[in-house]
N, C-alpha and C positions, 0 to 999 in steps of 0.2 A: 504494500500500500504506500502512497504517495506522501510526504510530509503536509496537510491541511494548512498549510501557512493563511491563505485566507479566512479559513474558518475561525483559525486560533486569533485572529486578526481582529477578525469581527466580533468575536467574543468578550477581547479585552474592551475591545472600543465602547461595547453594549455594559460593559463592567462597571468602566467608569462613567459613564454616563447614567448608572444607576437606571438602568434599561434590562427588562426579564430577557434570560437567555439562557438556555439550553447545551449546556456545552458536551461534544460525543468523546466524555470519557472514558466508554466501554470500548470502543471503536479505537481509539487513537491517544490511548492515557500515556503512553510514550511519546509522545510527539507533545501535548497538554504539560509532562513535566521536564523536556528538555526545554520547550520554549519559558516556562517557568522561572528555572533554574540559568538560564541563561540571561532573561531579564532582572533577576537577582543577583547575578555576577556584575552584571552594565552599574546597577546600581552601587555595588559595591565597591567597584570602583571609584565613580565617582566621588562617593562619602570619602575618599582619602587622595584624590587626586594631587592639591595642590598642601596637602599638611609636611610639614617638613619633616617629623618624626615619627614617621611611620614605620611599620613594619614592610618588609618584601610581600609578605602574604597577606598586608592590609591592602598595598598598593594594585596586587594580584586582585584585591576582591573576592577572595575566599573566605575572610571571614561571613563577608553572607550568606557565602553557598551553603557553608559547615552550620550557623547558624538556622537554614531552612530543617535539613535533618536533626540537628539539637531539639529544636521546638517539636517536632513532627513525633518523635519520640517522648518528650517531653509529655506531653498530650494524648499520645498513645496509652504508655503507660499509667496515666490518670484517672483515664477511662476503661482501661481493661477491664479492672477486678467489676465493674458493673456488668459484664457482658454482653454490650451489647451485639445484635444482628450485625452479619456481615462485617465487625471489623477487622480491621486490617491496618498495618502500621500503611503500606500504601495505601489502602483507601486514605488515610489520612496527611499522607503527604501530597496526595494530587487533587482532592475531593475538595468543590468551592460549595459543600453542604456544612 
């Protein structure tokens, strides 16, 4: 299957715009958290672009990417002992439920 870049596209756009939308995370939940996690990296860059004390791996932007799984976990685990349906530490890293 084809990387959905316009879908994924359209979804953020319907996001922030706080507009209903349906996103095909059964279909294409690899594709939902590369572009994810790639826009977490853009940003994480940025947050330490021009700091002069940075680390190498702030400047990289990986503390946000390591940060997305911290929380994703974080949360997982919070909610396990409850049991709910269907979870899954992925469902929780990619799921906008």
């Amino acid at each position: 299957m084809a990387f959905p870049l316009g879908k994924i596209l359209q979804d953020q756009r319907d996001l922030l715009l706080f507009r209903p939308f349906k996103p095909a995370l059964k279909d294409h939940w690899a594709a939902y958290l590369a572009w994810g996690l790639f826009v977490t990296w853009l940003a994480g860059m940025g947050r330490y672009w021009d700091h002069p004390n940075a680390n190498w791996w702030q400047y990289a932007g990986l503390g946000s990417v390591a940060y997305v799984f911290v929380l994703s976990a974080f949360l997982w685990l919070i909610v396990a002992p409850l049991r709910p349906r269907n979870w899954s530490f992925m469902g929780v890293l990619i799921s906008s439920r």
